[in-house]
N, C-alpha and C positions, 0 to 999 in steps of 0.2 A: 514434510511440508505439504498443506492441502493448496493447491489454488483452483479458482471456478472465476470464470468470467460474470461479473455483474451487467446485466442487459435490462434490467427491468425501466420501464417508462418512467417510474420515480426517481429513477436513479440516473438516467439519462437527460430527465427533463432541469438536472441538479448542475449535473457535471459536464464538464466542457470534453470528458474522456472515459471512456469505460474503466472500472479497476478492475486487479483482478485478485481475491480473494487469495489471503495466506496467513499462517500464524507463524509469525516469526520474532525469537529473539530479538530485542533491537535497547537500544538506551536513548534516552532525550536527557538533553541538560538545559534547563530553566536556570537564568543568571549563575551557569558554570556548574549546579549543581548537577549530578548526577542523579538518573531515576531509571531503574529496569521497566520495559514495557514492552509491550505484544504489537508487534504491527498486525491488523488487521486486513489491513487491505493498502493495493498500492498502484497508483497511475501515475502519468508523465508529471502530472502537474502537481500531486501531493500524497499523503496516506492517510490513514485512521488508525490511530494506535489505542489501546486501552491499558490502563495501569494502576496499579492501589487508589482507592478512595486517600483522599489527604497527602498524597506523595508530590512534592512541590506545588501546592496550592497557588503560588503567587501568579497574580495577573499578570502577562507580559505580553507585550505585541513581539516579539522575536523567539524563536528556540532552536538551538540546535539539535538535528539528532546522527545517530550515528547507527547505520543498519549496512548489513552484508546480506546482498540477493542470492539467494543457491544458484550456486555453478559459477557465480563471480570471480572467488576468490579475492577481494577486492574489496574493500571496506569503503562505504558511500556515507563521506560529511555532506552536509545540508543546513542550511541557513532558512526555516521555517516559520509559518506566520499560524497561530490558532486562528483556525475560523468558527469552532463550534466546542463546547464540552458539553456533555452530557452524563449522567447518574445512570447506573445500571447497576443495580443493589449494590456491592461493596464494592464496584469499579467506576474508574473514571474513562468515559470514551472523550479521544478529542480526535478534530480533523483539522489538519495540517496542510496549507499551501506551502510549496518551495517556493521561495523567493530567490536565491541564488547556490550556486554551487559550483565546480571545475568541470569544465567542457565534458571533461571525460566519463564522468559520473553521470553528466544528462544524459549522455549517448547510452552509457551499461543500463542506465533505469530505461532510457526510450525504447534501446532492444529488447531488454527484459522483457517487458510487458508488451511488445510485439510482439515477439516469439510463440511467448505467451497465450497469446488471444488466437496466434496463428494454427496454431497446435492443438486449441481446444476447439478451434472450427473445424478442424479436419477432423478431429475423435467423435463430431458430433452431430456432420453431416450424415444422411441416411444412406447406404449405399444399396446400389440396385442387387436384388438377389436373382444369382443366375442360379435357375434350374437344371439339374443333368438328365431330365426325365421329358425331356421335348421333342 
């Protein structure tokens, strides 16, 4: 699993919450169909998955998806809204708001990506070098 925190002003100026970069397994079902796709990226409030050109095409204001966080153990339903799709040679990227889900599910996703974000501030802040030559 890769994850990196997204902090760029574009992406900040976008979103209501940092994501934080991963590829991960996951599956969306458009009107109950099933479709494999790659989460991309993931915050509180939604993700970016990408998946075959042409794999459930139909326009719908709802989808479910169904994704497990590392270190979960835990499988997270979601009741999601398309807010964008986009073309990237033979893939389909789309960005997905949560619109609802079990208490419990927001909390594993809110930690996640707390933890998350927490862990990669501290991997990436500069630390002082003490010298033994003083």
């Amino acid at each position: 699993m890769y994850d990196n925190l997204s902090l760029t002003a574009a992406a900040l100026g976008r979103r209501q919450a940092p994501r934080l970069r991963l590829a991960l397994s996951m599956h969306e079902y458009v009107k109950d169909e099933p479709c494999q796709a790659l989460a991309r990226d993931v915050s509180e409030g939604g993700l970016a998955l990408q998946k075959q050109f042409g794999a459930n095409r139909h326009p719908v204001e709802l989808v479910t998806v169904e994704i497990e966080l590392p270190g979960t153990n835990e499988t997270i339903w979601a009741t999601a809204q398309p807010r964008f799709d986009a073309l990237q040679r033979s893939l389909q990227v789309s960005g997905l708001r949560f619109v609802s889900m079990a208490r419990k599910h927001e909390r594993l996703i809110r930690d996640y990506v707390r933890e998350r974000r927490e862990r990669l501030a501290r991997l990436l802040t500069p630390r002082p070098i003490q010298s033994r030559f003083v």
